[in-house]
C-alpha positions as CSV (number, residue, x, y, z in Angstrom):
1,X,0.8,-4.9,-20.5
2,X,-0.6,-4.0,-17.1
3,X,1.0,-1.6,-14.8
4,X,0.9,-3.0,-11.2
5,X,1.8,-1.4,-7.7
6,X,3.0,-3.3,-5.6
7,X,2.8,-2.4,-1.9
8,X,4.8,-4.7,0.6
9,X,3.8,-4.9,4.2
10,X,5.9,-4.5,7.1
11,X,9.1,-3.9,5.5
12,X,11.9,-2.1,6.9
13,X,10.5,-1.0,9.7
14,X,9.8,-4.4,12.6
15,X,7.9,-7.1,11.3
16,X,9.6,-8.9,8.2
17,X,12.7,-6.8,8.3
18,X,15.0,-4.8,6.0
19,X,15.1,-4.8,2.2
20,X,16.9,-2.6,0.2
21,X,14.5,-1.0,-2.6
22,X,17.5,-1.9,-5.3
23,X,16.9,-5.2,-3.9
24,X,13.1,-5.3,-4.9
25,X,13.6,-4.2,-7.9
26,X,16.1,-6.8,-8.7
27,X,13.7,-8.9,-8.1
28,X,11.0,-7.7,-9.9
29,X,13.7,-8.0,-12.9
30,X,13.9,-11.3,-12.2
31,X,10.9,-12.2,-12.3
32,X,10.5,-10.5,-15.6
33,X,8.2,-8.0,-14.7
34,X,9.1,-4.7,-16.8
35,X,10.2,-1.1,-15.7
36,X,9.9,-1.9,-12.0
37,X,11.0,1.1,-10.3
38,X,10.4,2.2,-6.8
39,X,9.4,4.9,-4.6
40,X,10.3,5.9,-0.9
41,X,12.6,3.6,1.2
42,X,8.6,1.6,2.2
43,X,8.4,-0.9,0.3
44,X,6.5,0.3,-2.8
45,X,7.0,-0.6,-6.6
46,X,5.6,0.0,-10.1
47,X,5.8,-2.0,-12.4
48,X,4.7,-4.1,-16.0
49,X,3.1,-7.3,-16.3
50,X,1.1,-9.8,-18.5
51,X,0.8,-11.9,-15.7
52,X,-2.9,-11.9,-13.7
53,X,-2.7,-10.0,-10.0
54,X,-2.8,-13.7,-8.4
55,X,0.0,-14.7,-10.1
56,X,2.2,-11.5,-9.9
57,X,1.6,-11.8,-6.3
58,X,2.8,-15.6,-5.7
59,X,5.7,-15.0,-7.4
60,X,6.6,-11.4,-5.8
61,X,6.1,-13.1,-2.2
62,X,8.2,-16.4,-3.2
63,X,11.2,-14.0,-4.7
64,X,10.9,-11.9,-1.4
65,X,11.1,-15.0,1.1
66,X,13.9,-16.3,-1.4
67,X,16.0,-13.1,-0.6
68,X,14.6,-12.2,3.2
69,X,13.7,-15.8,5.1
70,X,10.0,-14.3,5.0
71,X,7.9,-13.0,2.7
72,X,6.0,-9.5,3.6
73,X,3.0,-9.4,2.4
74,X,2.3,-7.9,-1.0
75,X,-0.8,-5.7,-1.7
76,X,-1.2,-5.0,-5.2
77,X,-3.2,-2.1,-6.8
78,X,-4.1,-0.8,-10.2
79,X,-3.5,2.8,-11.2
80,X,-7.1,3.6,-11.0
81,X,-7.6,1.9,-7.1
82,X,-5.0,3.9,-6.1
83,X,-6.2,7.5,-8.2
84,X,-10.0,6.3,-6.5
85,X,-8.6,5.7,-3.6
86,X,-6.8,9.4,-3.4
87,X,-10.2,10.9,-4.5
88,X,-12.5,8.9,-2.3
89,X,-10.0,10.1,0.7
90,X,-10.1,14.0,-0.4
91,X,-13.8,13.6,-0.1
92,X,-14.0,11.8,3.0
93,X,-12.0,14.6,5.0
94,X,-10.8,18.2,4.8
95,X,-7.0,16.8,6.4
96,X,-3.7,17.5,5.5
97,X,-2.4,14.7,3.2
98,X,0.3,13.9,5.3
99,X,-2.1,13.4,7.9
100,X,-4.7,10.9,6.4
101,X,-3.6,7.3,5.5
102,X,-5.2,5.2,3.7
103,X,-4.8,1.5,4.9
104,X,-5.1,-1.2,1.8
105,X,-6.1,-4.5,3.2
106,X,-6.2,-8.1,1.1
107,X,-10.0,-8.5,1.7
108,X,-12.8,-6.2,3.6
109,X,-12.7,-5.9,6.7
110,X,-15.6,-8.1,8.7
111,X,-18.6,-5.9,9.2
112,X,-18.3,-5.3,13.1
113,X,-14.4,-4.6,12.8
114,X,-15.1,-1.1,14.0
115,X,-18.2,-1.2,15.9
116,X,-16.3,-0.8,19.4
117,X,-13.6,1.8,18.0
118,X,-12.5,4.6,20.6
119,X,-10.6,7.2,18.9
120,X,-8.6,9.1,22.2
121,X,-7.0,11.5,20.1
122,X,-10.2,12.3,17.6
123,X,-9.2,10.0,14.7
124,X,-12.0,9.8,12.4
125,X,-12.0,6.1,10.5
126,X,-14.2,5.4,7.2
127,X,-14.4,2.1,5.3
128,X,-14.8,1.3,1.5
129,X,-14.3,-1.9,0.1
130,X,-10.7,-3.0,0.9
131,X,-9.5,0.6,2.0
132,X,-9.6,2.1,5.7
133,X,-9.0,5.8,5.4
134,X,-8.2,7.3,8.7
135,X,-7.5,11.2,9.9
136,X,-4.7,11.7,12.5
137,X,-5.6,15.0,13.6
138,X,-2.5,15.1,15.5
139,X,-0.4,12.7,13.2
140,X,-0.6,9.1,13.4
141,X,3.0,8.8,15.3
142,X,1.3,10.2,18.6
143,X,-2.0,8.0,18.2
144,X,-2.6,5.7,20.7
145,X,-5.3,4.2,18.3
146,X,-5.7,0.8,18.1
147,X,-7.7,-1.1,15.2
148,X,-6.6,-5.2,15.4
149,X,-8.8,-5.3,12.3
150,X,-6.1,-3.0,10.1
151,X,-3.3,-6.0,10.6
152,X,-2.9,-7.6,7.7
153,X,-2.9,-4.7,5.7
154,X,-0.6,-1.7,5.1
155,X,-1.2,1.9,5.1
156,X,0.3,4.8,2.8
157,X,-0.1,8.3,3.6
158,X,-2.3,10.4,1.2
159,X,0.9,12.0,-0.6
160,X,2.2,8.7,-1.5
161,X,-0.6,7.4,-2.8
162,X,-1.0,10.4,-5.1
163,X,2.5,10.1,-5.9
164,X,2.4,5.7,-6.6
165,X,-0.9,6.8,-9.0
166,X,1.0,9.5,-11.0
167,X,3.8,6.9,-11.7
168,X,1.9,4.3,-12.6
169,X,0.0,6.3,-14.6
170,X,2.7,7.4,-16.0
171,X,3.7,4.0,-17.0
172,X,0.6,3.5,-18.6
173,X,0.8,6.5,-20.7
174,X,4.8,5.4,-21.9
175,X,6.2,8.6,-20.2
176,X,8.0,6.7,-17.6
């Protein structure tokens, strides 16, 4: 049976609003997808199912708006986006994890979407496929950057992203 991560977009903080994570995983329950289990109060869950990604999706947004009034947005990614992702973003800069987020978006971002980017506080921004990996040099709490483009994705620092990959992959292996 697949493993799936789920990553949910503007969850407690703004946006959509508050959901408690046992909440999500009720959910996921519900829905019948196995072993969900979460991690970080962000709006990220693991879990099982013989369902294809389009259909996992639909039914993880319609459970959410069912129990919120609105459904966030639901990114899903496989074990190995998420470990390529980690890699790809180790390669890309010599950052702190903590520093360096990686933004997952639905779809790749137009061509131009960063042509006219000014980084005030030295951000450095590279593109591959769905994911926006972007250095904070100063943390991304103090940047005034601004990328319109980035908006109907969500972002995850590096740690998490190692950390959402290791359980999943645990998952996979049976030693979760």
């Amino acid at each position: 049976m697949p493993v799936y991560v789920a990553l949910l977009r503007a969850v407690i903080v703004g946006g959509t609003g508050k959901l408690a994570m046992a909440d999500l995983m009720a959910a996921c329950d519900e829905l019948g997808f196995a072993a969900a289990r979460t991690y970080m109060q962000s709006g990220n869950v693991v879990f099982r199912s013989d369902l294809p990604e389009a259909a996992v999706q639909a039914k993880l947004e319609q459970a959410l708006a069912a129990r919120m009034g609105k459904a966030p947005d639901v990114l899903l990614r496989s074990r190995r986006q998420l470990e390529d992702a980690a890699v790809k973003a180790g390669r890309l800069f010599d950052a702190k994890p903590n520093f360096l987020l990686i933004t997952f978006l639905p779809e790749p971002p137009a061509a131009d979407a960063f042509e006219r980017l000014v980084a005030p506080d030295g951000e450095e921004v590279r593109i591959d496929g769905r994911e926006v990996y972007i250095h904070y040099p100063n943390g991304s709490g103090r940047s005034k950057l601004k990328v319109p483009a980035l908006r109907p994705g969500t972002a995850r620092n590096l740690n998490t992203v190692r950390k959402l990959a290791e359980m999943a992959a645990a998952m996979e292996d049976g030693s979760a």
